[in-house]
DSSP file (Angstrom, degrees, kcal/mol; ACC not computed):
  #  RESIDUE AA STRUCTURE BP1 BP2  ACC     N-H-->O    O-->H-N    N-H-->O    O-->H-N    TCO  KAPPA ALPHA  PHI   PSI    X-CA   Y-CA   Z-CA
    1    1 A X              0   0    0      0, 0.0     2,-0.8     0, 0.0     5,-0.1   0.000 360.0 360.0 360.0 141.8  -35.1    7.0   19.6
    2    2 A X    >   -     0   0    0      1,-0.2     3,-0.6     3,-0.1    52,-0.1  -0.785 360.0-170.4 -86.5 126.8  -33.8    5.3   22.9
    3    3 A X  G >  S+     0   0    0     -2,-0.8     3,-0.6     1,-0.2    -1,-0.2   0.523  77.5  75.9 -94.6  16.7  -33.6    1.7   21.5
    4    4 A X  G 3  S+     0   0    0      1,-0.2    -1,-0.2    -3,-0.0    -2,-0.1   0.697  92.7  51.9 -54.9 -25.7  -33.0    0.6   25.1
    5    5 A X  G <  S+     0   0    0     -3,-0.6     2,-0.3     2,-0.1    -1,-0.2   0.161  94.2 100.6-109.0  -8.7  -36.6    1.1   25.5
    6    6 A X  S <  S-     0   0    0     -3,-0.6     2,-0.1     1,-0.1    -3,-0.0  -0.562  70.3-126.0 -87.0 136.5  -37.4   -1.2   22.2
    7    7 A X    >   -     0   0    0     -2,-0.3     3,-1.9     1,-0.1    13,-0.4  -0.379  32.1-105.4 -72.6 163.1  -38.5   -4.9   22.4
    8    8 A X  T 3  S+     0   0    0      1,-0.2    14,-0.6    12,-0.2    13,-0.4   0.739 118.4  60.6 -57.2 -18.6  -36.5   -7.3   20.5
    9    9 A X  T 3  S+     0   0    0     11,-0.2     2,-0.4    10,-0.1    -1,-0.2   0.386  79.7 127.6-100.6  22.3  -38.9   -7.9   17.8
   10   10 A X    <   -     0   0    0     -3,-1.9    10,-1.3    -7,-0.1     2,-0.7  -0.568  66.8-120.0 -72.2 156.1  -38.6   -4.0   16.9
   11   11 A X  B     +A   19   0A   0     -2,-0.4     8,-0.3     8,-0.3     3,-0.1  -0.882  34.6 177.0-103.6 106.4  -37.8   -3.4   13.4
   12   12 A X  S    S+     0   0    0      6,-0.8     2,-1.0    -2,-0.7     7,-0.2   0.795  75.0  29.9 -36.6 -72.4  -34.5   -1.5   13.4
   13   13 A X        -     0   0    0      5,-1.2     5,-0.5     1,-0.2     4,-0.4  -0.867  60.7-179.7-106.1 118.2  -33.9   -1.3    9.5
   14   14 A X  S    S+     0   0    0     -2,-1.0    -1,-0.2     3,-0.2    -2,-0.1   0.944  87.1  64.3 -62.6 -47.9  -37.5   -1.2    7.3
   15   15 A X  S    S+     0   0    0      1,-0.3    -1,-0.1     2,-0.1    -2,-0.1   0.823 121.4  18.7 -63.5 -30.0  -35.4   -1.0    4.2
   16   16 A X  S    S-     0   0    0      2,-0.1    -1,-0.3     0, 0.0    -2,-0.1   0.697 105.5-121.5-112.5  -7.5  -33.8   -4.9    5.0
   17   17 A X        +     0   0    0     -4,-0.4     2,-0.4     1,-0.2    -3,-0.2   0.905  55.0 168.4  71.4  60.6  -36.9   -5.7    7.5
   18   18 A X        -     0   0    0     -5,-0.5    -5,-1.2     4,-0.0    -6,-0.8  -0.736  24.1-141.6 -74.5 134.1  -34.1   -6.3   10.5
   19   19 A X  B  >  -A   11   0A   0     -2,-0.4     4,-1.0    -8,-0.3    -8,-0.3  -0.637  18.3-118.9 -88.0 153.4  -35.0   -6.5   13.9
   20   20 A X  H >> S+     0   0    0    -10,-1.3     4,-2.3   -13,-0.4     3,-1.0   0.937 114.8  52.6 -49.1 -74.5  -33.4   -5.3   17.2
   21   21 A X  H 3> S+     0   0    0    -13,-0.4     4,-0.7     1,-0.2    -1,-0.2   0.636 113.4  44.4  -6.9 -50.3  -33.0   -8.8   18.5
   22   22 A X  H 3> S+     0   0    0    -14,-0.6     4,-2.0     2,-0.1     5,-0.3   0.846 106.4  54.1 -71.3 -33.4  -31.3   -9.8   15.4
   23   23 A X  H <X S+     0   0    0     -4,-1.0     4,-2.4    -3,-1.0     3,-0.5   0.965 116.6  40.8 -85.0 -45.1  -29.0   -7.0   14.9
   24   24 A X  H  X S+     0   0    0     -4,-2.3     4,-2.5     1,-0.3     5,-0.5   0.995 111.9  54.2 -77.9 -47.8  -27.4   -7.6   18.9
   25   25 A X  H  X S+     0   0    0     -4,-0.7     4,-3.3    -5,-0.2     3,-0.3   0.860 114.5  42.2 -47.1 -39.6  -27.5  -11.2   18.5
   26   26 A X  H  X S+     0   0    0     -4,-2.0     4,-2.0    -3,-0.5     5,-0.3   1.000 113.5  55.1 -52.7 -74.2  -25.1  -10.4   15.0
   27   27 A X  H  <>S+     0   0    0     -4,-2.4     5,-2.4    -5,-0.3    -1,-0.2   0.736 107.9  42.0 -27.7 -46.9  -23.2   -8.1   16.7
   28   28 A X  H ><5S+     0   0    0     -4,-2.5     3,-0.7    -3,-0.3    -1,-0.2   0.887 115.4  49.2 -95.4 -42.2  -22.1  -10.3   19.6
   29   29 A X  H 3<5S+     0   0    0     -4,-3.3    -2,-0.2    -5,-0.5    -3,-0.2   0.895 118.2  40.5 -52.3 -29.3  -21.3  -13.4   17.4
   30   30 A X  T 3<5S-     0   0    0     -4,-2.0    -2,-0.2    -5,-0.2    -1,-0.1   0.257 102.4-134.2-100.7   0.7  -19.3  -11.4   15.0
   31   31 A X  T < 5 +     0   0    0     -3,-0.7    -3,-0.2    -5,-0.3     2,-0.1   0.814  42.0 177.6  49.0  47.8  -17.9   -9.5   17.6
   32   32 A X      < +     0   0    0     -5,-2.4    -1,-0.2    -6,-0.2     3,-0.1  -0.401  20.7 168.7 -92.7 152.5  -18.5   -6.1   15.6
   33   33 A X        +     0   0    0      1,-0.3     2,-0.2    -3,-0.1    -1,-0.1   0.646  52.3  56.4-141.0  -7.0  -17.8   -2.7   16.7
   34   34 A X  S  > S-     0   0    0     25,-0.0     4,-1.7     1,-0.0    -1,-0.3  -0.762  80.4-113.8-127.3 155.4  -18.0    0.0   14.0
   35   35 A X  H  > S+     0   0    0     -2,-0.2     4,-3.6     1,-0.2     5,-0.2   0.793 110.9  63.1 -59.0 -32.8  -21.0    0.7   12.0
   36   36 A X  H  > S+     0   0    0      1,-0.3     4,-0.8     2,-0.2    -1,-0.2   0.793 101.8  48.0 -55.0 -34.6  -19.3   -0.3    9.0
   37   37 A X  H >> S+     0   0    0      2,-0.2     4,-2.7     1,-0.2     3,-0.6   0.900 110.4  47.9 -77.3 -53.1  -18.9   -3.5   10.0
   38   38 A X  H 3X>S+     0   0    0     -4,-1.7     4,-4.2     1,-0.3     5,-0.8   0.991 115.7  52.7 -64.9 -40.8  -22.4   -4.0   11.1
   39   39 A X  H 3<5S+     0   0    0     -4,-3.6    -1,-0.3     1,-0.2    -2,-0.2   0.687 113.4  36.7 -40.8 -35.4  -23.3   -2.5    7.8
   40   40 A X  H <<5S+     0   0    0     -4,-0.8    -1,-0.2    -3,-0.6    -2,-0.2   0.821 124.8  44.1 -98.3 -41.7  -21.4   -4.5    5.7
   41   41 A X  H  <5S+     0   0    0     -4,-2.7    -2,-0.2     1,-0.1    -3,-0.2   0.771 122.0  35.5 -67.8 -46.1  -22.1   -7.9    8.1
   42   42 A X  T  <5S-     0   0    0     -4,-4.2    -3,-0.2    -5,-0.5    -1,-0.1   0.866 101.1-126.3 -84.6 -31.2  -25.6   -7.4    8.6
   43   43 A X      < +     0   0    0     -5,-0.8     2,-0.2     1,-0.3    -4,-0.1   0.792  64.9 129.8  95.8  16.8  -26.6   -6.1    5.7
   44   44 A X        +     0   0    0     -6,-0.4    -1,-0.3     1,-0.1    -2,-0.1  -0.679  44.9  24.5-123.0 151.7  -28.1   -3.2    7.2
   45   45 A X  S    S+     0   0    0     -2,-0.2     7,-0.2     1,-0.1    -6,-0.1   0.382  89.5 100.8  47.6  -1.8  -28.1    0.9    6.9
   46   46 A X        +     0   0    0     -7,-0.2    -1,-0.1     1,-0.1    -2,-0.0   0.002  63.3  59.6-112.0  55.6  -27.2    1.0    3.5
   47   47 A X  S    S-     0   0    0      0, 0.0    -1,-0.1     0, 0.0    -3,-0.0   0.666 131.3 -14.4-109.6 -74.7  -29.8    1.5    1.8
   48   48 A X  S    S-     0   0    0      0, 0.0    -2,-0.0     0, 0.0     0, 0.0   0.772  81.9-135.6-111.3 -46.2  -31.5    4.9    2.8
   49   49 A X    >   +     0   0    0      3,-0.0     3,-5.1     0, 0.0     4,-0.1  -0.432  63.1 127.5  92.8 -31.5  -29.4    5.3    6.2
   50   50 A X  T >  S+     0   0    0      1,-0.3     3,-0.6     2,-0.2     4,-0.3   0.666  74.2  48.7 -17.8 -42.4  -32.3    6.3    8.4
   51   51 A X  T 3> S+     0   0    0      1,-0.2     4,-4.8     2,-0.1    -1,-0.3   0.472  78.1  99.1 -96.4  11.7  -31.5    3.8   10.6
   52   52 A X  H <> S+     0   0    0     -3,-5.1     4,-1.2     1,-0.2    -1,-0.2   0.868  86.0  54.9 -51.5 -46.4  -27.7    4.5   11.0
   53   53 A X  H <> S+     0   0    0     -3,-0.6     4,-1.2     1,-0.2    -1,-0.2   0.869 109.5  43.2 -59.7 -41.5  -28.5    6.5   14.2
   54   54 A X  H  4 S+     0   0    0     -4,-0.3     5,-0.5     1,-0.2     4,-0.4   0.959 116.3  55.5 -59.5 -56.3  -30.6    3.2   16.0
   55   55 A X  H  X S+     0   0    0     -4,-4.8     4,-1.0     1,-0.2    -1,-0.2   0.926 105.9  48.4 -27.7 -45.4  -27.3    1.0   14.5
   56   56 A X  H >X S+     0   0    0     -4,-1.2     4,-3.1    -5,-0.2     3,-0.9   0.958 116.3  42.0 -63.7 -51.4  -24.8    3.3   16.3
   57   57 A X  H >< S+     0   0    0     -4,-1.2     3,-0.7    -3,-0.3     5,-0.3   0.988 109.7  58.5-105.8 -70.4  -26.8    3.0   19.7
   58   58 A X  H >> S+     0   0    0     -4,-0.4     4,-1.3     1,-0.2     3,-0.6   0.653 101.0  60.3  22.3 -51.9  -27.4   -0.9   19.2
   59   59 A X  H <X S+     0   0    0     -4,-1.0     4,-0.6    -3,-0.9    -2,-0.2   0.898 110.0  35.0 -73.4 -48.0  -23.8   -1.3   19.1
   60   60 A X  H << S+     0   0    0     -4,-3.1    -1,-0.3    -3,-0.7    -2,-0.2  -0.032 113.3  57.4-100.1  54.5  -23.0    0.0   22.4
   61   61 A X  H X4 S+     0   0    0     -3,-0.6     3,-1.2    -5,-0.1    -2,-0.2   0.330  97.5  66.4-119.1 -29.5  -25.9   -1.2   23.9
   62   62 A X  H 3< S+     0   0    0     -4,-1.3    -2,-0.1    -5,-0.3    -3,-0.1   0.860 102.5  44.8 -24.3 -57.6  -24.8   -4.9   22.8
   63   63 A X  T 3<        0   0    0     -4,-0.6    -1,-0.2     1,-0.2    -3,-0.1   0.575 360.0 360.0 -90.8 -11.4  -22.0   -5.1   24.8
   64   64 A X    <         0   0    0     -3,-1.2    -1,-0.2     0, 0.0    -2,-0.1   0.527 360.0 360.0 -75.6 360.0  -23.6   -3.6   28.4
């Protein structure tokens, strides 16, 4: 899924019920840069993982 193409209020992670909006705003206060980190910071992707791939693409889309 392109999540360039997602509004802010999409829901990223079901499992923690995160939004797109939330996850970059985390991202860019916390200055994160690996999934692990957003994983472990947000609180996000560990669950089922499904959403590891949108996480990944989130991360460098943060910074653009």
């Amino acid at each position: 899924m392109d999540m360039r193409a997602m509004g802010d209020d999409f829901m990223v992670c079901l499992c923690k019920k995160k939004k797109k909006g939330e996850l970059i705003e985390l991202i860019r206060e916390k200055e994160l840069k690996t999934l692990d980190e957003l994983r472990e910071q947000g609180d996000v992707g560990n669950k089922c993982g499904a959403c590891c791939e949108d996480l990944e693409q989130l991360l460098e889309i943060a910074y653009e």
